[in-house]
N, C-alpha and C positions, 0 to 999 in steps of 0.2 A: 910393249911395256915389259912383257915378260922375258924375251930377247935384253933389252937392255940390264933388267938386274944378273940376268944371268953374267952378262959380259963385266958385271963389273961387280962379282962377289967374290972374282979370284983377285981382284984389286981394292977395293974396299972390305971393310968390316963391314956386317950384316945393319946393324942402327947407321954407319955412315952411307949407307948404298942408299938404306929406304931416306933418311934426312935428304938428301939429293935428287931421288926420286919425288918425293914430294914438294922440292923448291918449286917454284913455279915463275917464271921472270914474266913482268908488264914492258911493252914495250910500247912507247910513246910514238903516235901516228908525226907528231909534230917535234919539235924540239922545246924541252919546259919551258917554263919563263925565267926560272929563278938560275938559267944557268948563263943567259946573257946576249952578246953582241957574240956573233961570230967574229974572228980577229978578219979575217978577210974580207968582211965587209963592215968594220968599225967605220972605217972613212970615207964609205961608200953612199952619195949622193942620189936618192933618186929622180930620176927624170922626171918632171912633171911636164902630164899631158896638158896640150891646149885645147879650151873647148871652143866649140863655131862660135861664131860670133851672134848669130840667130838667137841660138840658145842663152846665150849670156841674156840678151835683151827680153827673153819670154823668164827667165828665171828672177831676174828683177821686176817685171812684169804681179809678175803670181805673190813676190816678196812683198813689192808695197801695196798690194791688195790686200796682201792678211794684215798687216797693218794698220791699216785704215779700219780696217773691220771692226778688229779686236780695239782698235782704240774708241771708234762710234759705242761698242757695246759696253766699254768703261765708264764711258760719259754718259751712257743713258742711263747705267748701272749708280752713278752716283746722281745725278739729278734726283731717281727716285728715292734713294737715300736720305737725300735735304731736304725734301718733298714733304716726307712721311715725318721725319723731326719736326721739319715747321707747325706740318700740322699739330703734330702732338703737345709740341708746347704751347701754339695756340688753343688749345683744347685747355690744357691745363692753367694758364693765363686769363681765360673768360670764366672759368667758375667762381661764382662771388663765394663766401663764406656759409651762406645760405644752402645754394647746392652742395660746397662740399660736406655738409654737416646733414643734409638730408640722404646724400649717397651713402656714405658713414652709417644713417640709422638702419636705411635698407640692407645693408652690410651684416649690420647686427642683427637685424628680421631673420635675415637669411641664417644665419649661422645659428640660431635658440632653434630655427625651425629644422634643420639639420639635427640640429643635439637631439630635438624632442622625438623625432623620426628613431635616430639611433636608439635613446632608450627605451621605447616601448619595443623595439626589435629585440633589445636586449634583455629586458623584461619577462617577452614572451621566450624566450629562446630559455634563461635561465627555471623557469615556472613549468618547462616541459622536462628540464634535467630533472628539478628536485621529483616533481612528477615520476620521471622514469628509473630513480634512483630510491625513491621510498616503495614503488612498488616491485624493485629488487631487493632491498631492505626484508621488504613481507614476506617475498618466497623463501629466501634464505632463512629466515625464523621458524617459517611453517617446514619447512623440508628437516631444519632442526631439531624442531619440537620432536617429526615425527619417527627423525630418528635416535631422539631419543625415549621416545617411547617404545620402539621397536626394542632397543637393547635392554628396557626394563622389563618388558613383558619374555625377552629371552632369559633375561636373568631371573626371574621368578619361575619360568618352567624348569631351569637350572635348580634352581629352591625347592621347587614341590617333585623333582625325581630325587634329590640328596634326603630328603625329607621319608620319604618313600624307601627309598633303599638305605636308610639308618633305621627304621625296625629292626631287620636283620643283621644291626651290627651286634657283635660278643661286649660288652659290657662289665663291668663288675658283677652287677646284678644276676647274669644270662651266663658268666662264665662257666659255672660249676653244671647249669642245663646243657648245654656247649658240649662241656668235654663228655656228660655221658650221652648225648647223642652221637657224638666222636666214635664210640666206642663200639654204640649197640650198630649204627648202622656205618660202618667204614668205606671212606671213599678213595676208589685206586684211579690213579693216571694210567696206568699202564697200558698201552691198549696196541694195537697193531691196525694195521689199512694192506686192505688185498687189491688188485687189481683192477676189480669191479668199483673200488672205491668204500667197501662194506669195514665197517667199526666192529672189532675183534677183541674182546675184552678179556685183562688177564683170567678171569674164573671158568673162562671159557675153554681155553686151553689148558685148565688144571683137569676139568669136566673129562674135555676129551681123554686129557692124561690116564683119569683113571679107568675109563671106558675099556680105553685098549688092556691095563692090566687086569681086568676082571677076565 
């Protein structure tokens, strides 16, 4: 394969070489149908073989046997046909008025005792849903209930710490206690962290400040 693009990419273009390389022809073991009579034997006659004589007579032989056969098995095939009609409509010809109107009622026996079967099946069937459906009904209320009780008793522990830490809030009242506890005892951010992790507060380092100038 690779031999042949070479030989033929100084004569095709590169897409015409692979288009060509990739054709691929089917070739027919036979000759199709749709292309016809070959012209040199359009008028050409075949011989027809003759067969022994023996065979001719055992071929007709085995012929009118399946014949017969298959024609015995139609006729016994409809006998039972006519058979079965006769019967049925002499079946239906002796019923007086009587039986047919007593079959009729057994008919209708049958069918109430049918219906009655189905409803208490359906009965039971529906008396086990609503059953299984109110006492889903129940869980879901109680699981409800309980979570809303859960959220009220969060919300009130919510209440009694707001409650709780509003003492210490500045007020009108508190504002003027406020500033002069602001004052007397002042609170700094300031602070630093060492590597130990140790809280280093600005006075501390004022401390040491003076330490050193003394």
């Amino acid at each position: 394969m690779a031999n042949i693009a070479t030989t033929l990419s100084g004569v095709f273009t590169k897409p015409r070489a692979l288009a060509l390389l990739q054709y691929t022809t089917v070739r027919f073991r036979r000759k199709p149908r749709w292309l016809g009579t070959a012209k040199s034997k359009l008028f050409r006659v075949p011989e027809r073989k003759k067969q022994i004589e023996e065979e001719i007579e055992e071929l007709k032989r085995l012929h009118n046997n399946y014949r017969t056969q298959m024609k015995a098995v139609r006729n016994f095939l409809r006998d039972e046909v006519e058979a079965y009609k006769l019967v049925s409509r002499a079946g239906l010809v002796l019923q007086t008025p009587q039986q047919e109107e007593a079959e009729w009622q057994e008919a209708l026996r049958r069918n109430e005792e049918w219906n009655r079967l189905t409803a208490a099946k359906r009965e039971e069937r529906l008396a086990a849903e609503r059953a299984a459906r109110k006492e889903y009904i129940l869980e879901r209320l109680v699981l409800k209930e309980q979570r809303e009780m859960d959220k009220k008793e969060e919300v009130e522990a919510k209440v009694r710490v707001e409650k709780e830490q509003s003492k210490t809030f500045i007020t009108r009242d508190t504002i003027d206690k406020a500033i002069e506890l602001a004052l007397v005892q002042p609170t700094s951010f300031n602070f630093a962290l060492d590597r130990e992790g140790s809280l280093h507060r600005s006075t501390e380092f004022s401390a040491k400040g003076k330490s050193h100038e003394n």
